[in-house]
mmCIF file of the N, C-alpha and C atoms, coordinates in Angstrom:
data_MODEL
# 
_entry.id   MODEL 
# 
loop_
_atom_site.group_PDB 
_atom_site.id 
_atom_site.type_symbol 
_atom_site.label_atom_id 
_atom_site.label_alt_id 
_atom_site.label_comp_id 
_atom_site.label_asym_id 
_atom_site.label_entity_id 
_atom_site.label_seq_id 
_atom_site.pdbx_PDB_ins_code 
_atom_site.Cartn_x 
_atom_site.Cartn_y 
_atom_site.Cartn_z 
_atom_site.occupancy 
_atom_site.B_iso_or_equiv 
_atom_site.pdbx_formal_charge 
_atom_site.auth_seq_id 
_atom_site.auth_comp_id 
_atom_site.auth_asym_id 
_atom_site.auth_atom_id 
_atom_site.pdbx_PDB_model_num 
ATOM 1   N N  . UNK A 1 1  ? -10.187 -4.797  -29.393 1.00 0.00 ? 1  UNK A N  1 
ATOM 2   C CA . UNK A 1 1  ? -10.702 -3.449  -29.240 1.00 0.00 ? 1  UNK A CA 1 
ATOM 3   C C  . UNK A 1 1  ? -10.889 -3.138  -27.752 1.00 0.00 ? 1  UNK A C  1 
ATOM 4   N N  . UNK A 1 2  ? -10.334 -1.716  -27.409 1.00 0.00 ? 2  UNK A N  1 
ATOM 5   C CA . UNK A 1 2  ? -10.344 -1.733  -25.740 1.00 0.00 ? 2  UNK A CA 1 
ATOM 6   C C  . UNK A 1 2  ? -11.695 -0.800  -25.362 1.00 0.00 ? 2  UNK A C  1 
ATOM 7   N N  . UNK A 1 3  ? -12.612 -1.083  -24.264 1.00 0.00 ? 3  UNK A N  1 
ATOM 8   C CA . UNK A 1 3  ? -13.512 -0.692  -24.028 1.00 0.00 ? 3  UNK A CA 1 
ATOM 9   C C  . UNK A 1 3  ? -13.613 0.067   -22.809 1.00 0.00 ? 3  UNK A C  1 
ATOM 10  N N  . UNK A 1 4  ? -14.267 1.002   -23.252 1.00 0.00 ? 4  UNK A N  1 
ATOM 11  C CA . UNK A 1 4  ? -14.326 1.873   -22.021 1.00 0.00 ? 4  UNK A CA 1 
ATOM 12  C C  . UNK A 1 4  ? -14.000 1.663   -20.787 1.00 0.00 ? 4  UNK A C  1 
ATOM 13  N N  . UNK A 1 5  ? -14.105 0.510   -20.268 1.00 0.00 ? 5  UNK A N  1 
ATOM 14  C CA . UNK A 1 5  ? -14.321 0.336   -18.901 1.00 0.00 ? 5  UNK A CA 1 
ATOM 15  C C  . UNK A 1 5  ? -12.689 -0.809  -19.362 1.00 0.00 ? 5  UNK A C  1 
ATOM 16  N N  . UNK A 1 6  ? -11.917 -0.873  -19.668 1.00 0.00 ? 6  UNK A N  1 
ATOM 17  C CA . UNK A 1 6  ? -10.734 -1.287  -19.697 1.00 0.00 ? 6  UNK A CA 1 
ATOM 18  C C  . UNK A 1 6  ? -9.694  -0.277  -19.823 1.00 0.00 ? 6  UNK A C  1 
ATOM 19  N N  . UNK A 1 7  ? -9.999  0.502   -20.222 1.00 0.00 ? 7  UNK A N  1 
ATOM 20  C CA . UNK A 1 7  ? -9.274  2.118   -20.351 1.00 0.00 ? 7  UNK A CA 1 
ATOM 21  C C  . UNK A 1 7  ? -9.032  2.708   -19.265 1.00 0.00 ? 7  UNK A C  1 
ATOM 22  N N  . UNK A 1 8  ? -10.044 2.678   -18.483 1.00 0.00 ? 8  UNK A N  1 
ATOM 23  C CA . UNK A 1 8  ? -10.651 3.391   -16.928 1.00 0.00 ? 8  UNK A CA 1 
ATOM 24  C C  . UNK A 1 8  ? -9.834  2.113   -15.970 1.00 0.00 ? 8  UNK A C  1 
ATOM 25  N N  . UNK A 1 9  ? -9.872  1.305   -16.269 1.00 0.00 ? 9  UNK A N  1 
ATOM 26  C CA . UNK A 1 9  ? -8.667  0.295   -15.892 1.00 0.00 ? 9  UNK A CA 1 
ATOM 27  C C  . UNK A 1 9  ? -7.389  0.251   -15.539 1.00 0.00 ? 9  UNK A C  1 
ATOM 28  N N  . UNK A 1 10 ? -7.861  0.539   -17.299 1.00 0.00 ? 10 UNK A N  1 
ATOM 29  C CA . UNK A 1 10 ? -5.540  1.040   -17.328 1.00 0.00 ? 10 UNK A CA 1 
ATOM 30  C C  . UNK A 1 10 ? -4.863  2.211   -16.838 1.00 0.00 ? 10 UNK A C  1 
ATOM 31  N N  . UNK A 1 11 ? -5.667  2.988   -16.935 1.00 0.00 ? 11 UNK A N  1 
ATOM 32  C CA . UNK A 1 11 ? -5.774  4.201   -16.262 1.00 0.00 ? 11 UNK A CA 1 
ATOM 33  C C  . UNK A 1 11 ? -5.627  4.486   -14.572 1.00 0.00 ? 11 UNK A C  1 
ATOM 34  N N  . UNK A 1 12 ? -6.805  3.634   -14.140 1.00 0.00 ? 12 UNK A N  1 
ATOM 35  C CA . UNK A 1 12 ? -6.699  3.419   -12.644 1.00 0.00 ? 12 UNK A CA 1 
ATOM 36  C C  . UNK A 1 12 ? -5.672  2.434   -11.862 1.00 0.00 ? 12 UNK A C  1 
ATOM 37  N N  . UNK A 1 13 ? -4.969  1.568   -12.698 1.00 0.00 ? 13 UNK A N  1 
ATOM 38  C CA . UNK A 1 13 ? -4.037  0.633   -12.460 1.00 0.00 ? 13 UNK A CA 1 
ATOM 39  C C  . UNK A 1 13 ? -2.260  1.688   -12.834 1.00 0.00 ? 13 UNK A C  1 
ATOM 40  N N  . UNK A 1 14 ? -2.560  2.810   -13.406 1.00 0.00 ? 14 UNK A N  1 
ATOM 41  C CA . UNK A 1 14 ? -1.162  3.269   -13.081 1.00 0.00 ? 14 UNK A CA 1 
ATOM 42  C C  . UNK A 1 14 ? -1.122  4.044   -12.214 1.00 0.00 ? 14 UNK A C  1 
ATOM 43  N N  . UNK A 1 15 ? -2.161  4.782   -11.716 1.00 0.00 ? 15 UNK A N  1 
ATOM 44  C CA . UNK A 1 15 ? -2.716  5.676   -10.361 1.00 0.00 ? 15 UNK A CA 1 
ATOM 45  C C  . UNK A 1 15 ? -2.103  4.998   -9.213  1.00 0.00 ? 15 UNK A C  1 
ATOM 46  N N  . UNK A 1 16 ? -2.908  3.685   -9.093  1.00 0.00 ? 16 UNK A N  1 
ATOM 47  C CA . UNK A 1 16 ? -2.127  2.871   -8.147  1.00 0.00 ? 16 UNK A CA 1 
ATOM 48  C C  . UNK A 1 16 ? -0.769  2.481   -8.687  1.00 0.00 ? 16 UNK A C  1 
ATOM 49  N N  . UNK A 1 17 ? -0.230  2.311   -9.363  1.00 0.00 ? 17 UNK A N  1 
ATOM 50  C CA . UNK A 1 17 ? 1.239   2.142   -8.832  1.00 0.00 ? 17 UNK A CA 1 
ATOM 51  C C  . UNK A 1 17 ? 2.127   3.176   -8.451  1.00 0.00 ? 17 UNK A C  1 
ATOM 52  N N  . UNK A 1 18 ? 1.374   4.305   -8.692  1.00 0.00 ? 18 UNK A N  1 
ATOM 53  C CA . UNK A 1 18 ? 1.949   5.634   -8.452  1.00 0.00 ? 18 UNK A CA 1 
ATOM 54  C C  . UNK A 1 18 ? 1.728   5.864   -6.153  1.00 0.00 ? 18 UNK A C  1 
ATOM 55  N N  . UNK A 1 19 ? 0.508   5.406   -5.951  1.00 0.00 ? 19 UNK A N  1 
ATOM 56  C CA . UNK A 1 19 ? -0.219  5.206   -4.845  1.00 0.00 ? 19 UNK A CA 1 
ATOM 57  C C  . UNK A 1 19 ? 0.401   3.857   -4.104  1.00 0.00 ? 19 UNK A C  1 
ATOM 58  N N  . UNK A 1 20 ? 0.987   3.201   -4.779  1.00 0.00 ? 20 UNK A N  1 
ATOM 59  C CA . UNK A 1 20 ? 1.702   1.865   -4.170  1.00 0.00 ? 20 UNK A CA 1 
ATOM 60  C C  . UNK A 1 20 ? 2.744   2.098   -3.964  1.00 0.00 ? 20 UNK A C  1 
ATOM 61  N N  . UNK A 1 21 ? 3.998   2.841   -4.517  1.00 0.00 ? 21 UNK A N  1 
ATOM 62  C CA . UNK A 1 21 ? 4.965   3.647   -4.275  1.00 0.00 ? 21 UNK A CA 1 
ATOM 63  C C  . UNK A 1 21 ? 5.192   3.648   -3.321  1.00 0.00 ? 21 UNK A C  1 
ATOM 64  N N  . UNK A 1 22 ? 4.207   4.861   -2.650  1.00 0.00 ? 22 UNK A N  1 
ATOM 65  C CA . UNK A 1 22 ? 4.290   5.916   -1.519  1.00 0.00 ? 22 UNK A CA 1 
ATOM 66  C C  . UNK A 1 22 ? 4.043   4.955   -0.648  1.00 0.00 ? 22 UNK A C  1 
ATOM 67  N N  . UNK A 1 23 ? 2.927   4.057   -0.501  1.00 0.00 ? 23 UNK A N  1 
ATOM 68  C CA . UNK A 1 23 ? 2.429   3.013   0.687   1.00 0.00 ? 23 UNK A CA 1 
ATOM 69  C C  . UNK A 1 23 ? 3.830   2.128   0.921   1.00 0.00 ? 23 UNK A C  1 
ATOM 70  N N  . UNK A 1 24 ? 4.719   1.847   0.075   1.00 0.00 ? 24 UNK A N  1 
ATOM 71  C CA . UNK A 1 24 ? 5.456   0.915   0.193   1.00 0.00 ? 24 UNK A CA 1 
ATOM 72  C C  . UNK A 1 24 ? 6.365   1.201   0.987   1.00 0.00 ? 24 UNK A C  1 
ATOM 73  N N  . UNK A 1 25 ? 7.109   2.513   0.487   1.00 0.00 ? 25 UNK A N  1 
ATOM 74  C CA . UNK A 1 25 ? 7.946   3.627   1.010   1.00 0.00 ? 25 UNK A CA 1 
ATOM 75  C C  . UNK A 1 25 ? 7.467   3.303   2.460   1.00 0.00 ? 25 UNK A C  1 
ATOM 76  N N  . UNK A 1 26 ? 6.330   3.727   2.819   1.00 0.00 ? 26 UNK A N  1 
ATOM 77  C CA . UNK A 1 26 ? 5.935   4.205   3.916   1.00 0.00 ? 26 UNK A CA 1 
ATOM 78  C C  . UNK A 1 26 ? 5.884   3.002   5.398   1.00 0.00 ? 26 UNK A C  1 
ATOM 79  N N  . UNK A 1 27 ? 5.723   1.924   4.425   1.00 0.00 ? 27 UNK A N  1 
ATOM 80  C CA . UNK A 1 27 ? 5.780   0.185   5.226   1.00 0.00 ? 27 UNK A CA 1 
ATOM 81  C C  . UNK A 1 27 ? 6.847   0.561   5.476   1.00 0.00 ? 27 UNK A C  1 
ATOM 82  N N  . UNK A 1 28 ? 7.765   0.871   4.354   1.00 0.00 ? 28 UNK A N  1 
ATOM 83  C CA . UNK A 1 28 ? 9.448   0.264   4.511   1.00 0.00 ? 28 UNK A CA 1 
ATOM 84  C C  . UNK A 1 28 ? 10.227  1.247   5.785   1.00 0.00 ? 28 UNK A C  1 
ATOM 85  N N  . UNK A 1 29 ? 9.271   1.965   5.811   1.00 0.00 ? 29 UNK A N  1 
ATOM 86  C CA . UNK A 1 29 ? 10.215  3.006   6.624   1.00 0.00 ? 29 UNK A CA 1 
ATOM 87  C C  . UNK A 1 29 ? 9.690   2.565   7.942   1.00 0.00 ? 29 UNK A C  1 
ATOM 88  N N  . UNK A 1 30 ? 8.436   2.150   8.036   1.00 0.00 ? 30 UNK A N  1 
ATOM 89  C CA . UNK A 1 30 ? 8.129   1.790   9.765   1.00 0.00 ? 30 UNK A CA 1 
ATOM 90  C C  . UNK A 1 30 ? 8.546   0.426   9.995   1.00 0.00 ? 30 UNK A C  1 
ATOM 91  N N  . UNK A 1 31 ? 8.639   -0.729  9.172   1.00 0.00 ? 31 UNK A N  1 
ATOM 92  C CA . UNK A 1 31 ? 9.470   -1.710  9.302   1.00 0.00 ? 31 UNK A CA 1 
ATOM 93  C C  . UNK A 1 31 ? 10.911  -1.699  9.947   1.00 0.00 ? 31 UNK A C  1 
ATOM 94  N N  . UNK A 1 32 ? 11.877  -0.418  9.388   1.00 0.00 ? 32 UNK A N  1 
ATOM 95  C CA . UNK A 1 32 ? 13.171  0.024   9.548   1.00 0.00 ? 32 UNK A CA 1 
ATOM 96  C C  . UNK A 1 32 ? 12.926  -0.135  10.989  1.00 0.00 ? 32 UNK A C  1 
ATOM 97  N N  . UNK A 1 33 ? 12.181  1.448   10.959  1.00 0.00 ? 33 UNK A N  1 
ATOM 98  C CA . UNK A 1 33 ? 11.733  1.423   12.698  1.00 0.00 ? 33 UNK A CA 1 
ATOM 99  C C  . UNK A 1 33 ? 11.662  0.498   13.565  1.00 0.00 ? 33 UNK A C  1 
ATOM 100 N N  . UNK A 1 34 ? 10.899  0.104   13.208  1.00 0.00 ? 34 UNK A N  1 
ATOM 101 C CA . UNK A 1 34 ? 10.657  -1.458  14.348  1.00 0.00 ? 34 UNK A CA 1 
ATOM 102 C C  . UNK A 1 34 ? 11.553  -2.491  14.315  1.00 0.00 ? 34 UNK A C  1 
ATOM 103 N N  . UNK A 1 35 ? 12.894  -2.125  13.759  1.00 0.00 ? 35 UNK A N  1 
ATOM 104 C CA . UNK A 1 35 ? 14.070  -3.031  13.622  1.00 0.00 ? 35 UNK A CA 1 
ATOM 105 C C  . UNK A 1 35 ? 14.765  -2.451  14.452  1.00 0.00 ? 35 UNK A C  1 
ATOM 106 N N  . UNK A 1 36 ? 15.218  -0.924  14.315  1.00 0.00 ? 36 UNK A N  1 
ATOM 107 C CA . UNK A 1 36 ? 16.465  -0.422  14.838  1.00 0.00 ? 36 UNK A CA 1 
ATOM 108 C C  . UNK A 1 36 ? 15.387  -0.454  16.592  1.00 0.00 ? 36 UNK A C  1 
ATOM 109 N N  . UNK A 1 37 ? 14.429  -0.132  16.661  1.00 0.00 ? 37 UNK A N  1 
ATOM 110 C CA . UNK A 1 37 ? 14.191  0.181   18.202  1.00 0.00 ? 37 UNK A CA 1 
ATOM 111 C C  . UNK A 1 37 ? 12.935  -0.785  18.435  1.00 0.00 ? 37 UNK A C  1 
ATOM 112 N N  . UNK A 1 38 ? 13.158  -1.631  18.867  1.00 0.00 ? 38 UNK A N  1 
ATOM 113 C CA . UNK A 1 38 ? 11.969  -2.517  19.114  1.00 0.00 ? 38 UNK A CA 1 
ATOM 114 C C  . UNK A 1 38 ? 11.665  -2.738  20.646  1.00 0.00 ? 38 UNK A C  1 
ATOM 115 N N  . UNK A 1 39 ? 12.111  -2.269  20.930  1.00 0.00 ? 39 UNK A N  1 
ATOM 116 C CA . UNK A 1 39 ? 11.681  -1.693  22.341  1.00 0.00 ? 39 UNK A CA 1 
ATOM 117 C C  . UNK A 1 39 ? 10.761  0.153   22.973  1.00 0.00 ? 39 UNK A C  1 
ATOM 118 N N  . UNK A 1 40 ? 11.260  0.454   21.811  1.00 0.00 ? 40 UNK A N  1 
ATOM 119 C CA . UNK A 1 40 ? 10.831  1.988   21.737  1.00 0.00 ? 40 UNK A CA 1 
ATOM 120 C C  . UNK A 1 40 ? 9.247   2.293   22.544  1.00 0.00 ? 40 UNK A C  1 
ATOM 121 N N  . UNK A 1 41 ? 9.347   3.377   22.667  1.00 0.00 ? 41 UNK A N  1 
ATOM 122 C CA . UNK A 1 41 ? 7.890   3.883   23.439  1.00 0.00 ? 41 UNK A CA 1 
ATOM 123 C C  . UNK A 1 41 ? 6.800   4.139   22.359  1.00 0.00 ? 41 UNK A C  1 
ATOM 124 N N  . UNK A 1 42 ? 7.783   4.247   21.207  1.00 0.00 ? 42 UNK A N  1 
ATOM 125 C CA . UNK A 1 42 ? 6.772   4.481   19.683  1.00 0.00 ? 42 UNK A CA 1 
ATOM 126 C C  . UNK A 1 42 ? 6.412   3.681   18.917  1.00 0.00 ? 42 UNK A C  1 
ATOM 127 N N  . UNK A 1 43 ? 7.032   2.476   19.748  1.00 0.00 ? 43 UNK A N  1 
ATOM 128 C CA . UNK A 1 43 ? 6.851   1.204   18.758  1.00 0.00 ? 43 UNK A CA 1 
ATOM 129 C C  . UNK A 1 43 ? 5.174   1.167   18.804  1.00 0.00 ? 43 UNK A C  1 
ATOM 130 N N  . UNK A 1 44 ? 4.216   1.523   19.295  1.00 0.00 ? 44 UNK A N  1 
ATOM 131 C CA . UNK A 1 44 ? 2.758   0.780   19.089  1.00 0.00 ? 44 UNK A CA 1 
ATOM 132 C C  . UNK A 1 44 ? 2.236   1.942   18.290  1.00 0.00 ? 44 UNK A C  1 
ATOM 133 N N  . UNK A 1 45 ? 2.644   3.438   17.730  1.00 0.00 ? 45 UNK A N  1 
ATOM 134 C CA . UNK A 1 45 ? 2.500   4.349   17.221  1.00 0.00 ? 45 UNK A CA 1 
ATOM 135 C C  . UNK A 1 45 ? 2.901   3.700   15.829  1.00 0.00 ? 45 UNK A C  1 
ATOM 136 N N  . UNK A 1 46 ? 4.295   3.462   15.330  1.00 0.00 ? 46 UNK A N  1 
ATOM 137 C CA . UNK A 1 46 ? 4.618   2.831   14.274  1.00 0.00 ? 46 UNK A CA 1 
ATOM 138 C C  . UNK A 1 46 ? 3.838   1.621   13.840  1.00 0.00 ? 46 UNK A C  1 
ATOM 139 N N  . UNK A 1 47 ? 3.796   0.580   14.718  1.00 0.00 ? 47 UNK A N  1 
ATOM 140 C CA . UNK A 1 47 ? 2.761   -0.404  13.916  1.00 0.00 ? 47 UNK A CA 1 
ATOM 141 C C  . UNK A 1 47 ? 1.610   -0.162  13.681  1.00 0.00 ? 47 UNK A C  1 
ATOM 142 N N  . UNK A 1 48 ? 0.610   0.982   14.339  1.00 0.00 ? 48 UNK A N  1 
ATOM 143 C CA . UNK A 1 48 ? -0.350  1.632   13.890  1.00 0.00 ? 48 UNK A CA 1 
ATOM 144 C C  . UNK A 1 48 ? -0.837  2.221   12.660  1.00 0.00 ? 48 UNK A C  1 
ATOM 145 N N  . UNK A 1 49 ? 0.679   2.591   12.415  1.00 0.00 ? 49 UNK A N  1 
ATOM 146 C CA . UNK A 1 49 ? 1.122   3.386   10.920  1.00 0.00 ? 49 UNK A CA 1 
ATOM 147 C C  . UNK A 1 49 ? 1.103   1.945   9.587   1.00 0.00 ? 49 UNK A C  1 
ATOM 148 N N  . UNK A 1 50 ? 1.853   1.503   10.152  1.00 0.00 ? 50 UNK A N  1 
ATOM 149 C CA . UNK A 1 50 ? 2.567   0.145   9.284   1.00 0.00 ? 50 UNK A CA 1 
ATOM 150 C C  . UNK A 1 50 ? 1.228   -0.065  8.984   1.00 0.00 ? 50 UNK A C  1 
ATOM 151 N N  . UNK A 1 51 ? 0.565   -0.943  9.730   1.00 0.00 ? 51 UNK A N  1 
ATOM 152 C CA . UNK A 1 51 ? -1.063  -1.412  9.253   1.00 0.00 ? 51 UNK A CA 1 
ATOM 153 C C  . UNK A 1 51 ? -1.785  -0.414  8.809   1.00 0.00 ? 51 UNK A C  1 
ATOM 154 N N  . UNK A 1 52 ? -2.085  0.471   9.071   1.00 0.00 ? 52 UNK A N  1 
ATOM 155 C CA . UNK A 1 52 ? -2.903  1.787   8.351   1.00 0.00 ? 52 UNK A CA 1 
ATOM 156 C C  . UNK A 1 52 ? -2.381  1.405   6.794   1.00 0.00 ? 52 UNK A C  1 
ATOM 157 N N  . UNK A 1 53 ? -0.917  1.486   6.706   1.00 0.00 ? 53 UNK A N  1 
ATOM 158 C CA . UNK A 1 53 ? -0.352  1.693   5.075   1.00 0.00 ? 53 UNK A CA 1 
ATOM 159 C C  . UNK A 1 53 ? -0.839  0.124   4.359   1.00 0.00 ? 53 UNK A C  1 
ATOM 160 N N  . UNK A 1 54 ? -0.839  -0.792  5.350   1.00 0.00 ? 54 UNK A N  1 
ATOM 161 C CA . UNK A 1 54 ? -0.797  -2.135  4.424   1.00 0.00 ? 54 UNK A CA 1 
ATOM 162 C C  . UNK A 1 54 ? -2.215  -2.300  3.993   1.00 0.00 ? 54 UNK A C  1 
ATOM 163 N N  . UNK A 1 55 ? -3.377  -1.827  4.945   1.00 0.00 ? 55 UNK A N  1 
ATOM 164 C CA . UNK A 1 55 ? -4.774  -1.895  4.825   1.00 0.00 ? 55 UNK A CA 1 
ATOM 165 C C  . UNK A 1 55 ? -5.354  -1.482  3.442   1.00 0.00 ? 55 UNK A C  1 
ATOM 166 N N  . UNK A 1 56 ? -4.419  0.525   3.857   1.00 0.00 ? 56 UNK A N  1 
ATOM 167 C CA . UNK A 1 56 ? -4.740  1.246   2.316   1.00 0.00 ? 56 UNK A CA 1 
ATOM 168 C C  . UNK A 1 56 ? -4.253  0.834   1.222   1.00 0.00 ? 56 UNK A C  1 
ATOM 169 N N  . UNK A 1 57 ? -3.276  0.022   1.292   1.00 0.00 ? 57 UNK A N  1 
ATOM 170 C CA . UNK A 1 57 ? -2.641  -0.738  -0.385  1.00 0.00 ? 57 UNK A CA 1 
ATOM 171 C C  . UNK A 1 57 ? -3.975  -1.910  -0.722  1.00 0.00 ? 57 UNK A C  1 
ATOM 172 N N  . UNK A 1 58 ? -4.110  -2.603  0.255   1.00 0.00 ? 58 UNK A N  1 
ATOM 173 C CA . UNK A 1 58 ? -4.924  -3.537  0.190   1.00 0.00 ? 58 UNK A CA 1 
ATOM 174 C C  . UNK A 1 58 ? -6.004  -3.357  -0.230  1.00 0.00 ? 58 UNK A C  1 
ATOM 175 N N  . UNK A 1 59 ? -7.033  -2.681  0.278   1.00 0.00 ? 59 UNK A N  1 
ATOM 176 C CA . UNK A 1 59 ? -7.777  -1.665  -0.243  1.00 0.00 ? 59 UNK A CA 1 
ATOM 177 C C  . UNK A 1 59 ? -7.943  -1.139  -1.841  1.00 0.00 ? 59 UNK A C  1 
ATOM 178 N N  . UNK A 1 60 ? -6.657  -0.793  -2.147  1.00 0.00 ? 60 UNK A N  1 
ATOM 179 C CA . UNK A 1 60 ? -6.455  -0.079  -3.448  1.00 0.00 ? 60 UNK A CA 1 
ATOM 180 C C  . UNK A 1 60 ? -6.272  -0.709  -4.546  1.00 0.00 ? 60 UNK A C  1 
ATOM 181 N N  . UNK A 1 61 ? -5.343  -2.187  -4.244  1.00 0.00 ? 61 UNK A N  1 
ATOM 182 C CA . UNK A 1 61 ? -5.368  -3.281  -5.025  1.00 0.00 ? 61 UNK A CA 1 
ATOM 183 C C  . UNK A 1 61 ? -6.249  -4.246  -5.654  1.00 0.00 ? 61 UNK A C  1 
ATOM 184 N N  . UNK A 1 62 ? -7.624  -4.097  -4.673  1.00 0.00 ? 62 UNK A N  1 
ATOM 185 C CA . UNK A 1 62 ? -8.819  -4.864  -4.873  1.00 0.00 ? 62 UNK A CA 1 
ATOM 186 C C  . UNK A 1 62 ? -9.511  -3.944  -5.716  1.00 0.00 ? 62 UNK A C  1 
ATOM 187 N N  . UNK A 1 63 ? -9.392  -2.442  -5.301  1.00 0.00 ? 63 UNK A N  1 
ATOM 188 C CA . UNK A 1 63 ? -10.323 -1.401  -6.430  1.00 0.00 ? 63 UNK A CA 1 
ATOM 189 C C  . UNK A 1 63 ? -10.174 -1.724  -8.173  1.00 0.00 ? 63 UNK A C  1 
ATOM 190 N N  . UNK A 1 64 ? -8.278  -2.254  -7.994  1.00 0.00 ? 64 UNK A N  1 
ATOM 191 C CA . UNK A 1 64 ? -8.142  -2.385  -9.213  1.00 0.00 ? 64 UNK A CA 1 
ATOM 192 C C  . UNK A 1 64 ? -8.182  -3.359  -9.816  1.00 0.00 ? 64 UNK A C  1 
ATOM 193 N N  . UNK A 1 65 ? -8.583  -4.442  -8.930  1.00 0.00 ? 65 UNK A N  1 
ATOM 194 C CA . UNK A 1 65 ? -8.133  -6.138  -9.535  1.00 0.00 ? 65 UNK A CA 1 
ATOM 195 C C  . UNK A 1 65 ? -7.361  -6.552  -9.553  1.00 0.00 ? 65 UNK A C  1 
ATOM 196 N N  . UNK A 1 66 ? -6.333  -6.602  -8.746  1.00 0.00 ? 66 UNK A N  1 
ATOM 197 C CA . UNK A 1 66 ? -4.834  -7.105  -8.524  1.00 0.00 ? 66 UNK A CA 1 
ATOM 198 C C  . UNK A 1 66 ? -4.922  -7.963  -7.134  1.00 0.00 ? 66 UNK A C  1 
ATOM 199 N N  . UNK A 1 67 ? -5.696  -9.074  -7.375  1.00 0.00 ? 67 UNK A N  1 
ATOM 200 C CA . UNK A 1 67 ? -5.929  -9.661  -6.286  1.00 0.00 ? 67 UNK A CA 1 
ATOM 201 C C  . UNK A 1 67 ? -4.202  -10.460 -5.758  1.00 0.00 ? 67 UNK A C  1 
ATOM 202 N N  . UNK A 1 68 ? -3.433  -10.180 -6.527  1.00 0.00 ? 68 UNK A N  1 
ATOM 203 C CA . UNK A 1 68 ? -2.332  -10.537 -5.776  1.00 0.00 ? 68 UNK A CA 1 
ATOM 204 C C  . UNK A 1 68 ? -1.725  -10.095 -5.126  1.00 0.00 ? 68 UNK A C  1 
ATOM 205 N N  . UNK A 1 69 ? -1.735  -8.636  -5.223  1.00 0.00 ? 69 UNK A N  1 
ATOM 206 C CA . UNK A 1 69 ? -1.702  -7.349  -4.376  1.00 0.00 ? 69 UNK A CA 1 
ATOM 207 C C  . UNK A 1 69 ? -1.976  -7.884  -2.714  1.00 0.00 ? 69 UNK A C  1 
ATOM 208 N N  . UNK A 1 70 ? -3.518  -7.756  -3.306  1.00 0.00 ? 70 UNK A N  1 
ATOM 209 C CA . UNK A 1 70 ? -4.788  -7.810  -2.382  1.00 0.00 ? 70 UNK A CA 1 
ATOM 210 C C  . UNK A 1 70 ? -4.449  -8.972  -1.165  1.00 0.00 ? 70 UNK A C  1 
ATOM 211 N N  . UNK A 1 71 ? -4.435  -10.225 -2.039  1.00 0.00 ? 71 UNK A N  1 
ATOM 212 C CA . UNK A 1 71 ? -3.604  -11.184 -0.919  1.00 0.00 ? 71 UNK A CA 1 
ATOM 213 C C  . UNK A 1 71 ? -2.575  -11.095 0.103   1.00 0.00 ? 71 UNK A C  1 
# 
């Protein structure tokens, strides 16, 4: 029998993968970055970004209990 607070779970665990998506996307694209120009003047702008996105997944993964995420 599923209980309230497992519902609110399942619920909040597809939010985030909807929210993990976009963060991933968003790694993947400043990763790119910091491949093709790693010398760039924007490179410390991009890894700024990169960590901002990995923090907020991290973050979001622990809200839900996905400590493997989280790791």
């Amino acid at each position: 029998m599923e209980t309230k607070e497992t519902a609110l779970l399942g619920k909040l665990r597809g939010l985030f993968a909807i929210e993990a998506e976009e963060h991933l996307h968003a790694i993947t694209k400043s990763l790119l970055a910091l491949e093709k120009q790693p010398e760039s003047a924007l490179q410390e702008g991009v890894a700024e970004t990169l960590f901002r996105e990995v923090h907020t997944l991290k973050g979001a993964a622990r809200a839900v209990n996905l400590s493997e995420v989280e790791a």
